[in-house]
C-alpha positions in Angstrom: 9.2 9.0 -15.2 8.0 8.1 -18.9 8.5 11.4 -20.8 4.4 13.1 -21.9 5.7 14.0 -24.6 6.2 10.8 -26.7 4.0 9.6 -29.1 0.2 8.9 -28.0 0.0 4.7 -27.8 -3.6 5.0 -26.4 -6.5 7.4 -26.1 -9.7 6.7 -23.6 -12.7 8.7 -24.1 -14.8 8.2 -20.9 -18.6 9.4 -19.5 -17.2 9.1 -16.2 -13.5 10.1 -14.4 -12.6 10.6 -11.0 -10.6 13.5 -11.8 -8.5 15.9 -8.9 -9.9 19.2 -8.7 -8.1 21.4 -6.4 -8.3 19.5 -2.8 -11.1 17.4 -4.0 -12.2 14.8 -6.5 -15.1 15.4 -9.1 -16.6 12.8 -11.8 -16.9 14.3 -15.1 -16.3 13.4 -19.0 -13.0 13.1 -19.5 -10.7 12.3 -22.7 -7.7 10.5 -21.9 -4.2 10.0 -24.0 -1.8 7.7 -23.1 2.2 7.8 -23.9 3.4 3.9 -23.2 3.3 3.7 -19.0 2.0 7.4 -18.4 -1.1 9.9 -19.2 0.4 12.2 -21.5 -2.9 14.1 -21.3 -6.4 14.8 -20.1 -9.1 16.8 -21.9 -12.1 17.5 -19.9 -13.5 18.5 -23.3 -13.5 15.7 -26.0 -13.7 18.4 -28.7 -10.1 20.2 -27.3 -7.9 17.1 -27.9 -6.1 16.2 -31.1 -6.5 14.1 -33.7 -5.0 11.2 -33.2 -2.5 9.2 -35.4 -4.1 6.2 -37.9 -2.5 3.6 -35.5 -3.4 4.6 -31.9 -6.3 2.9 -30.4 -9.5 4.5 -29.5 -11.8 3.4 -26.6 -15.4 4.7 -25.7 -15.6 4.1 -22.4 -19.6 4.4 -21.3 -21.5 3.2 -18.4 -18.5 3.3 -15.9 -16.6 4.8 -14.0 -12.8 5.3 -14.3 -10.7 5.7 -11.3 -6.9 5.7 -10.6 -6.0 2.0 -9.3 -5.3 1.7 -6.1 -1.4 1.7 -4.5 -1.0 -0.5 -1.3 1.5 0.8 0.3 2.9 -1.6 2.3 2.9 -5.6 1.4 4.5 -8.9 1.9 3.2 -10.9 -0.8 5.2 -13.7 -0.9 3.7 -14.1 3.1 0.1 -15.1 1.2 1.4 -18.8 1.9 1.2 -18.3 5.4 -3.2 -17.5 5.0 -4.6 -19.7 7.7 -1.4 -20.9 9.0 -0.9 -18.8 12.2 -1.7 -19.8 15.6 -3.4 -17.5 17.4 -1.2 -17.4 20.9 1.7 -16.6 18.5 0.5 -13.0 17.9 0.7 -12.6 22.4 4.4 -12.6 22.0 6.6 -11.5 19.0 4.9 -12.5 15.5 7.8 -12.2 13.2 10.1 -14.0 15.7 8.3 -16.5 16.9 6.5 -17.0 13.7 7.4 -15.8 10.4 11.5 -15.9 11.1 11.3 -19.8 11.5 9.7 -20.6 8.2 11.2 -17.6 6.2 15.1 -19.4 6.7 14.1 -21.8 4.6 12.1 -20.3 1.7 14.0 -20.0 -1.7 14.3 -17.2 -4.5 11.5 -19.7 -6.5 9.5 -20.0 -3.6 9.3 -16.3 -3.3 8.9 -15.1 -6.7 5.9 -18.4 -6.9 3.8 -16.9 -3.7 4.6 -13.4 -4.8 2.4 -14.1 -7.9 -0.6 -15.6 -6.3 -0.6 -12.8 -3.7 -0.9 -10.0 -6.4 -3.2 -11.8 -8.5 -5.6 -11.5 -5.8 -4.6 -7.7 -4.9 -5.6 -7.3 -8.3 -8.8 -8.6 -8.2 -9.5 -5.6 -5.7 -8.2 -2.9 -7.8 -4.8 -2.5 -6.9 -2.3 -1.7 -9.5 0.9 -0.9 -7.6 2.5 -2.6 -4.4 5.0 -1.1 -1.6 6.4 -4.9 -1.2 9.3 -5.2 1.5 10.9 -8.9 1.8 13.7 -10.9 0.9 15.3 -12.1 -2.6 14.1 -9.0 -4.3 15.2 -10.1 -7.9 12.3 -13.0 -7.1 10.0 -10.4 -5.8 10.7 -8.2 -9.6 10.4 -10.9 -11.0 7.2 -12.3 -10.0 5.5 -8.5 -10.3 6.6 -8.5 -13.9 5.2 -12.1 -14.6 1.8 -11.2 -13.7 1.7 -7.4 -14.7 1.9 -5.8 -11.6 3.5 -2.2 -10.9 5.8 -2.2 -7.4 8.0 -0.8 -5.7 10.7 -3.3 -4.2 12.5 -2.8 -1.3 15.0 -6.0 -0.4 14.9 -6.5 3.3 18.0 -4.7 4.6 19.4 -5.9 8.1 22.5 -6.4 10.1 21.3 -7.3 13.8 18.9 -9.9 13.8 16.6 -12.1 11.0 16.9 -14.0 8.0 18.4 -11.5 6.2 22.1 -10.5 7.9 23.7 -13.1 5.7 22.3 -11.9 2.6 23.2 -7.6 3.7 25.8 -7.1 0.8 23.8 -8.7 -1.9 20.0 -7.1 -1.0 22.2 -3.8 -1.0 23.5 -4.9 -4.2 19.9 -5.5 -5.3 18.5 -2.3 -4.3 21.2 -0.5 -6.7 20.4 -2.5 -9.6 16.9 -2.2 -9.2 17.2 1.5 -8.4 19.3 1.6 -11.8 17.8 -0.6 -14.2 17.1 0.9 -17.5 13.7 -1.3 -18.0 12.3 0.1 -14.2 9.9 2.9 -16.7 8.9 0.0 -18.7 8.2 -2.7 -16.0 7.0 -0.6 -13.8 9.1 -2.0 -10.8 11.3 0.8 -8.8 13.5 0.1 -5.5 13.7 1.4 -2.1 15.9 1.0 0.2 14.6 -1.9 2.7 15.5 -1.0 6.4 13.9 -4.1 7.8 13.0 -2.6 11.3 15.0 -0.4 14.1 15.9 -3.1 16.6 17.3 -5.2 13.2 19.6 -2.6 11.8 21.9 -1.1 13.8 23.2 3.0 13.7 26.4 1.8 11.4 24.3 0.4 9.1 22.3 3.7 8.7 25.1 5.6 8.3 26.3 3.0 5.7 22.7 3.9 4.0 23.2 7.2 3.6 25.0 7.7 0.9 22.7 5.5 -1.2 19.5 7.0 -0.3 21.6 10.5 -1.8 23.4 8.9 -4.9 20.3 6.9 -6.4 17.5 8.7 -5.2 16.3 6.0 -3.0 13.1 6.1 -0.7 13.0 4.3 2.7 10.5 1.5 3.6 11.2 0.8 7.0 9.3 -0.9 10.2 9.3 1.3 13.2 7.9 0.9 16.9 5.6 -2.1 16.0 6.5 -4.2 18.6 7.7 -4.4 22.6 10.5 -5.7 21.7 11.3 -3.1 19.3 11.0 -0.7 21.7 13.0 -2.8 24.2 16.0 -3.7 22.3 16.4 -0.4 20.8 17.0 1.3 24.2 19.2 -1.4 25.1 21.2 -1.3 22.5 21.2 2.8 21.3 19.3 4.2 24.3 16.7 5.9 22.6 13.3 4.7 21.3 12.5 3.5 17.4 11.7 6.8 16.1 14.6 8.7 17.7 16.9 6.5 16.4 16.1 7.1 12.6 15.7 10.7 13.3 19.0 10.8 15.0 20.8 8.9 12.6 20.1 11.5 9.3 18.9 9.3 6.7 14.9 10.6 7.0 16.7 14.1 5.9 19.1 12.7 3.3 15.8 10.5 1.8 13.7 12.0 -0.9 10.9 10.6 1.0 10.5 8.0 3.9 7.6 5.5 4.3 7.6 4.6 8.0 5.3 1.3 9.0 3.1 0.5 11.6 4.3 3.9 14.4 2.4 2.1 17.2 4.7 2.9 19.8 5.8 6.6 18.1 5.8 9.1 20.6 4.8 12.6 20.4 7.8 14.1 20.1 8.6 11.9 17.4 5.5 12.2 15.8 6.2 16.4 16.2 9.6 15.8 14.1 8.5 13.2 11.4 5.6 15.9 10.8 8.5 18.6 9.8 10.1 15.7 7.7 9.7 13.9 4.3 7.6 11.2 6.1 4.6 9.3 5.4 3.6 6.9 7.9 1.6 3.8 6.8 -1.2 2.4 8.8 -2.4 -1.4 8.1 -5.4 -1.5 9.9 -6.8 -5.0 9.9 -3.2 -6.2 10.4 -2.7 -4.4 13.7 -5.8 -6.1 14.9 -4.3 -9.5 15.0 -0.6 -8.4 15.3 -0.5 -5.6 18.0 -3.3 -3.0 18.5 -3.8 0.0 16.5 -1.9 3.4 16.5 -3.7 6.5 17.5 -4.4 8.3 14.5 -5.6 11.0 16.0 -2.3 12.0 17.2 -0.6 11.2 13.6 -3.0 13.7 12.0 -2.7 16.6 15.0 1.1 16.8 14.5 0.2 16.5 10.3 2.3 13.5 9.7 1.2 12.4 6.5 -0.6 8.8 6.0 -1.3 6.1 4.1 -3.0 2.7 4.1 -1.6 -0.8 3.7 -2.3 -4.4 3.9 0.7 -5.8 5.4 0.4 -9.4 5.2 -1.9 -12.2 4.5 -0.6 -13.9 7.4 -1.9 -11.6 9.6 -4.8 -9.7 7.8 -5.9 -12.3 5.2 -6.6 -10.3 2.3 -5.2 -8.3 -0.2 -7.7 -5.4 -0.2 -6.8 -1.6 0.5 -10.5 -0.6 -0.4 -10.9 -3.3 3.1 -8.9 -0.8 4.9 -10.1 1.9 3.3 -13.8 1.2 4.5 -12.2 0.7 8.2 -10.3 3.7 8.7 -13.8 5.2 7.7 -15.2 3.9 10.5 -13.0 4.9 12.7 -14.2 8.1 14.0 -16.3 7.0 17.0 -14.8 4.0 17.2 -12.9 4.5 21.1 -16.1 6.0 22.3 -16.9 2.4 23.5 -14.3 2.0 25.8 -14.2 6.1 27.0 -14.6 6.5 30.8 -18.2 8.5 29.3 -19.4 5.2 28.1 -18.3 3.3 30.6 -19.4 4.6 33.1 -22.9 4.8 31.8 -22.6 1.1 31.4 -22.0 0.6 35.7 -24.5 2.8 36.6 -26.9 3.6 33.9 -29.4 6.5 33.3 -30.2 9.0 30.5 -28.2 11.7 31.8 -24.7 9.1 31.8 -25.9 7.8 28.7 -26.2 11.8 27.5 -22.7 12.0 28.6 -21.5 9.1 26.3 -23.1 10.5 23.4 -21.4 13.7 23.9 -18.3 12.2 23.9 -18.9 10.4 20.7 -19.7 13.6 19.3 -16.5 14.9 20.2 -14.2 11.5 18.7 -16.2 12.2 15.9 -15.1 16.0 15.4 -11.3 15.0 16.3 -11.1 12.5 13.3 -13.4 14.6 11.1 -11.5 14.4 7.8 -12.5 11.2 7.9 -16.2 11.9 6.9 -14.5 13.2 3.4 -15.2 10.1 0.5 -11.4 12.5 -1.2 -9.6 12.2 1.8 -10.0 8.3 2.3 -9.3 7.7 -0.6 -6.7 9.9 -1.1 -4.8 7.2 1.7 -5.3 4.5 -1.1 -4.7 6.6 -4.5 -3.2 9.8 -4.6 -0.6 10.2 -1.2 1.0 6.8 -1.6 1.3 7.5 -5.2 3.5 10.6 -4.7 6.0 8.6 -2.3 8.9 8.0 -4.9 10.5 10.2 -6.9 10.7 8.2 -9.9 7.0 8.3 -10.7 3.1 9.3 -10.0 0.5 7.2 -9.4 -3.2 7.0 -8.2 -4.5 10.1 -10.1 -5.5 10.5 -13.5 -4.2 13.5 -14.5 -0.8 13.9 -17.1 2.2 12.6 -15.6 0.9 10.2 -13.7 1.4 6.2 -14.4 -1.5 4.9 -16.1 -2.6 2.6 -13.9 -6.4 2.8 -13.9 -9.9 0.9 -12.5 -13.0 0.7 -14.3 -15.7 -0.1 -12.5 -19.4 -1.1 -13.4 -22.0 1.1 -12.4 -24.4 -0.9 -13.2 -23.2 -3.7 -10.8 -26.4 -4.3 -7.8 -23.0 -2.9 -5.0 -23.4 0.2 -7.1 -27.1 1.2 -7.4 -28.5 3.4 -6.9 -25.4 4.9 -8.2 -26.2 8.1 -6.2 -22.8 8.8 -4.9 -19.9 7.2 -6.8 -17.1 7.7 -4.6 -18.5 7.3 -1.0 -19.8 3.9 -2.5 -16.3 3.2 -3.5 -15.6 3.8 0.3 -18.1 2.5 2.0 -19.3 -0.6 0.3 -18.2 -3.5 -1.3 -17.2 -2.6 -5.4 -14.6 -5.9 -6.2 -17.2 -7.3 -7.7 -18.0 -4.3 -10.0 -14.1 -4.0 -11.1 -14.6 -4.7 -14.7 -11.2 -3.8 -16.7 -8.0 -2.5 -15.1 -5.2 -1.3 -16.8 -1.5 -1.2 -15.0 1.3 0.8 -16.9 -0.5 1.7 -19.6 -1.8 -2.0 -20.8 -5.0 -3.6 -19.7 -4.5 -6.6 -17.5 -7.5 -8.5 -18.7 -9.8 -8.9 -21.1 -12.8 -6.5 -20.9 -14.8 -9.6 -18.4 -14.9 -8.2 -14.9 -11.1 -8.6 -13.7 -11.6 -11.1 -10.4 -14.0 -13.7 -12.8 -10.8 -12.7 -15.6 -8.2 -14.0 -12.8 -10.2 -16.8 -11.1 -10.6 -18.6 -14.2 -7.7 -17.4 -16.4 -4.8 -20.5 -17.1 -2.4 -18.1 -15.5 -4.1 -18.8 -12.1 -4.2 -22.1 -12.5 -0.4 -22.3 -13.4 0.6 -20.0 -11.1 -1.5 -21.4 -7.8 -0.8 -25.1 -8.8 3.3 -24.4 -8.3 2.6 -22.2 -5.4 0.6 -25.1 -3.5 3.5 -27.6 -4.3 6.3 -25.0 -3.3 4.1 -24.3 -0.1 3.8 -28.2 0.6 7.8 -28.5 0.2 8.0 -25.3 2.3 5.9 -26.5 5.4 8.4 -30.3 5.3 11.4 -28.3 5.2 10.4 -26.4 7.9 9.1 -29.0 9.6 
C-alpha cells in the first residue's frame, strides 16, 4: 500500500462524507488529503488540517455527497460479450460447460483485454471503482483495467482437470507471480490472486502445488466452490468429499492471507461451521444465481458468521454490471421465502384469517432471522468496506487514511435523491446511477466533472473501445461457429 506519508497530490474539502464511525456510517463535513493512490488524511474539521503546498489542488466539494466507490467482488468482464447471447435451457444443465467452455476455447488475449474494457466502462457508470475479475489471459485482463482506469484485482484462471485453461496452468501461474510482483501494481492499481478456477477443475496436487505461493507472495484465493451438481458430483468421485471439504482439507484457506470463496450454494453446515473460524469471505451474486442455479441460504452463512460479500458475476448470466443492483436485492431479501413456507402455503389451499395470521407470523419471524439486513451500513458494507479489506496489499471502500482513493460523488440534487431525507438507505434502496456525477479511482478523477454514465456514453473512448469489441465479438461468434 501507497505510503500516507508522501507528499499531499490532492486535497477535497466536502459538505457531505460517508465517513466510518465505529460499526456504523455517518454523513458529515469532511476535509480530505490525498497522497498519489491513497487518503493520507481526513479532517472532520476543515480548520485542523494543514496548509497545503502552492502546487496541490484544492476542491470545494458542495451539494453532494462523497462516498467510497463501490468494489465488486467477483466479475468476468471480458463475459459482457456474451449479454443476450445465452439460451435459456442451457442454464437446466451445466452453464459453463455447456455454454461458456465452447466459446471461451477460441477467444484470444485481444479479444479479452477488448471486452474486458467495455464491461468496466459500464461498471463504472454504476459506481464501481475496483473489480475481483477471475478469467483467462490475465496480462489482457491488466491490461484492459489500466486502459480505461479501472482498479482490480486479477486472478488468472488456474486449473489442471477440466476447461480452457489446463494448457495454459504454467503460464497463468507464471502470471499470477508477476502480477503479484510488479513494481507499478501501487500505481495501476491492479494486484493478483491466485485463480483456483473451481473444485471439480483443480485437483488436490494442484493445491498443494499452490501453497507455497499463496505463503511466498502474499497471495489471496478467488476460487468457485459448490456452484453446481456437477461440482458436487465430480468432487466425490474423484476425492470423496464435497467442494468445501476439499479446500479445507487440503491447507491453502490457512496458509492464504485471506480466501474469497464464490457462489457456496451447495456448502454444508459443517463447512460453513469451519470457513466461519477461517480467513474466508464468501461472495454471493445474487441476480446471477437466479438464472444460473438458485440462491444460497444466507441465513445459514450469517448464523455460522462467515463473512460476505456481493458480486456481479457475469453479464452472461446477470446482465449488468451493477453491485448497488445487488445491493438493493439482498435488501429485500428478508421475507423473501415466506412465499413458499408451509405457513403461507398452506393458507393459500385452504384459506381463512387465522391461516393467513399464521403466514404473517412467519414472515415476521424470516424477517427477525435476516435482521441485519434492515441496517442501510451493513448493506453496504457488502459493496464498500468488507470486500475492500480482502487483500493484503491494500484498502478500499472507506474513506478514511489508508485507504485507496477510490471515491463516488453523487448529486443530491438528482429527482432519485429527493427528498434527500436519508442519504444512504436511498443509496440502497433506490436507483442513484443516474445521480453519479464525478468518480475518482486511485486517486485521479475518471471523468470530467459531467455526470460519469453521460461522461462514458458519449466520451470517444466508448466509441473506440465498443466499435473493436463488436468486430472482435462478430469474429468471435464465426470462429465459434
Amino acid at each position: 500500500m501507497q505510503s500516507a506519508r508522501k507528499p499531499i497530490t490532492h486535497r477535497l474539502i466536502c459538505d457531505n462524507v460517508a465517513l466510518p464511525s465505529r460499526d456504523t456510517l455517518i454523513i458529515e463535513p469532511a476535509t480530505i488529503d490525498i497522497a498519489g493512490s491513497v487518503i493520507a488524511a481526513v479532517y472532520r474539521n476543515e480548520a485542523t488540517a494543514p496548509p497545503l503546498a502552492p502546487h496541490v489542488i484544492c476542491e470545494r466539494l458542495h451539494s453532494v455527497l462523497v462516498t467510497p466507490s463501490y468494489v465488486d467482488a467477483h466479475t468476468h468482464l471480458a463475459l459482457t460479450c456474451l449479454r443476450g447471447l445465452g439460451r435459456d435451457g442451457a442454464a437446466d444443465a451445466n452453464l459453463v460447460e455447456t455454454f461458456f467452455y465452447k466459446i471461451e476455447q477460441h477467444m484470444t488475449p485481444d479479444d479479452i483485454r477488448a471486452f474486458v474494457r467495455v464491461g468496466g466502462l459500464e461498471a463504472m457508470m454504476s459506481g464501481t471503482g475496483l473489480v475481483w475479475d477471475h478469467y483467462y489471459f490475465p496480462e489482457a485482463i491488466a491490461d484492459g483495467l489500466r486502459d480505461i482506469g479501472l482498479a482490480g484485482v486479477v486472478a488468472p484462471t488456474v486449473q489442471d482437470r477440466g476447461g480452457p485453461g489446463v494448457a495454459a496452468l504454467d503460464a497463468n501461474i507464471d502470471a499470477t507471480i508477476a502480477l503479484a510482483t510488479s513494481s507499478t501494481s501501487e500505481n495501476d492499481g491492479v494486484f493478483s490472486a491466485l485463480g483456483l478456477h473451481a473444485t471439480d477443475t483443480v485437483s488436490p496436487e494442484l493445491l498443494q502445488r499452490c501453497i507455497p505461493l499463496t505463503e511466498k507472495y502474499n497471495l489471496p484465493v478467488h476460487c468457485h466452490v459448490a456452484q453446481s451438481l456437477d461440482e458436487v458430483e465430480r468432487v466425490h468421485r474423484l476425492d470423496g468429499c464435497s467442494p468445501g471439504t476439499q479446500l479445507i482439507r487440503s491447507g491453502i484457506l490457512d496458509s492464504a492471507p485471506h480466501s474469497l470463496l464464490v457462489h457456496g450454494i451447495f456448502l454444508t453446515d459443517d463447512e460453513l461451521e469451519a470457513l466461519g473460524q477461517r480467513k474466508v469471505t464468501l461472495a454471493l451474486c445474487p441476480h446471477s444465481k437466479q438464472i444460473f442455479a438458485y440462491l444460497p441460504d444466507l441465513k445459514r452463512w450469517m448464523t455460522h458468521d462467515v463473512q460476505w460479500v456481493v458480486g456481479t458475476d457475469c453479464a452472461a448470466s446477470n446482465d449488468a454490471w451493477s453491485v448497488p443492483r445487488e445491493l438493493r436485492f439482498i435488501a429485500g431479501m428478508r421475507a423473501m421465502s415466506a412465499t413458499w413456507s408451509a405457513a403461507h402455503q398452506n393458507y393459500l389451499s385452504k384459506g381463512g384469517p387465522a391461516l393467513a395470521k399464521a403466514a404473517w407470523k412467519e414472515r415476521g419471524r424470516l424477517r427477525n432471522a435476516l435482521a441485519p439486513l434492515g441496517s442501510d451500513t451493513y448493506v453496504l458494507d457488502k459493496g464498500w468496506r468488507v470486500p475492500g479489506a480482502m487483500h493484503p496489499a491494500f484498502r478500499a471502500g472507506e474513506v478514511s487514511e489508508g485507504s485507496l482513493a477510490s471515491l463516488a460523488v453523487w448529486d443530491t440534487t438528482h429527482p432519485s435523491f429527493w427528498p434527500n431525507e436519508n442519504a444512504l438507505r436511498t443509496l440502497v434502496w433506490g436507483r442513484t446511477d443516474g445521480a453519479l456525477k464525478r468518480m475518482m479511482i486511485n486517486g485521479s478523477w475518471s471523468t470530467s466533472e459531467d455526470y460519469v454514465g453521460q461522461a462514458i456514453a458519449q466520451s470517444d473512448m466508448w466509441k473506440e473501445f465498443s466499435t473493436e469489441a463488436s468486430e472482435r465479438l462478430a469474429m468471435l461468434m464465426k470462429r465459434a461457429s
